[in-house]
Structure formats: structure tokens, C-alpha cells
N, C-alpha and C positions, 0 to 999 in steps of 0.2 A: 504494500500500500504506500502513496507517495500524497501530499499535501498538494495544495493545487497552486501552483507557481505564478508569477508574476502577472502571464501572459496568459493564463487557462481561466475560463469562467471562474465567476465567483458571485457567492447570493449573500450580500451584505449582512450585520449580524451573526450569520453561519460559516461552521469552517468544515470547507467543502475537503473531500479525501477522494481520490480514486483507486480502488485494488488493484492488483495485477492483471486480475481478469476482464478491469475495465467496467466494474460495476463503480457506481456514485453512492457516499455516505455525503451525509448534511449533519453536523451537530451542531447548535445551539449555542453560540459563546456565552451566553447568560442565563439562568433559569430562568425556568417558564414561571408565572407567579402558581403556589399552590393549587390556588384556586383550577388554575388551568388543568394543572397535574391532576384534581380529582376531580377531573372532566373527561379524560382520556387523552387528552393534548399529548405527543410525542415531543421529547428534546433533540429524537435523534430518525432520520427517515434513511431508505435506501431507495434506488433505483436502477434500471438500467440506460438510463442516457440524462445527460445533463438535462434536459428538458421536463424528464419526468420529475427527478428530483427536485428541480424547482418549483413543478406545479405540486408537488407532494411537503415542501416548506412550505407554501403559501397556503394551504388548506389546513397545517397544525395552527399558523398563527393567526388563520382567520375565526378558528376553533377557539383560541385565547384569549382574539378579541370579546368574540361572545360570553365565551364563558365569563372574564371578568365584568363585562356590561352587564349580564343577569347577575352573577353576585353583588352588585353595585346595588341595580335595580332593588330585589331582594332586603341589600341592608337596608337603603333610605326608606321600601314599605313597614319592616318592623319597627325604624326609628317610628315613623307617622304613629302607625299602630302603639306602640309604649307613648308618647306620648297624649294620645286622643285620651287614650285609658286613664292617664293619669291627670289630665281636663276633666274626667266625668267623676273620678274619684274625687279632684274636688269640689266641682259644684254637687254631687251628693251630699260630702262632707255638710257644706255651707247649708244647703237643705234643711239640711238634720239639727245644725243649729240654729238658725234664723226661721225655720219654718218655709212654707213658701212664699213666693213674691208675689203678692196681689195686684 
């Protein structure tokens, strides 16, 4: 296996490899965030020609991107939600003491 030289493709972020026999690795020079990781997100793809490889990196980080977009989405609903909850806690609270408002 040989790294990919000056002059040979390269898919930025990833550090492209090719075997002897001429297949393509792509690994990841950063982690993928968690989130991605328990998504199925790959750090690391194979192929057999530079082309596929590329379109095989871009489908794990388009996978990342989502993933972390739904984990995002996800956290800001529970924040809303803990918060609503804890609006209705207090205007109960105040209820309870004040009675209700005529």
C-alpha cells in the first residue's frame, strides 16, 4: 500500500491510500463527531477506483451531516419541552397559591 502522492487524486479532509492491487482506502483525518459514529457513519471507506471512493466519502459525510442536524434538532425539542414543563409547573405553583385569576 502506498499514500497518494503529490500528483494523484486527493479528497480533502481524507487520507487517500492505494494497495498494491490498486484498490482505494479513504480514512478520515478527524473523527467523525459520536453522534455520527452511532449513526453508522464510516471513518474509513474502500473502493475500487478513485471515483467510487469519492462518491463512497461523500455519502458517510452526508450521513454526519444529518445525523448531527437530527441530534441538534432532537436536543433544542427537549430543551423547549423541559422548559414548557417547567412554565406550567409554575403557573400551577402560583394557582395553588393565589387561587385563580378572575
Amino acid at each position: 500500500m502506498h499514500n497518494s502522492t503529490p500528483n494523484s487524486p486527493a479528497i480533502p479532509g481524507w487520507r487517500l491510500i492505494v494497495s498494491d492491487t490498486g484498490r482505494y482506502w479513504a480514512i478520515r483525518n478527524r473523527a467523525f463527531p459520536r453522534v455520527a459514529l452511532r449513526a453508522g457513519v464510516e471513518p474509513a471507506v474502500d473502493a475500487d477506483t478513485f471515483e467510487e471512493v469519492q462518491a463512497a466519502v461523500a455519502e458517510q459525510e452526508d450521513k454526519a451531516r444529518t445525523a448531527v442536524a437530527n441530534a441538534e434538532k432532537t436536543t433544542f425539542t427537549n430543551a423547549e419541552k423541559t422548559t414548557l414543563a417547567a412554565a406550567e409547573k409554575t403557573v400551577v405553583a402560583a394557582v395553588e397559591t393565589t387561587g385563580p385569576v378572575s
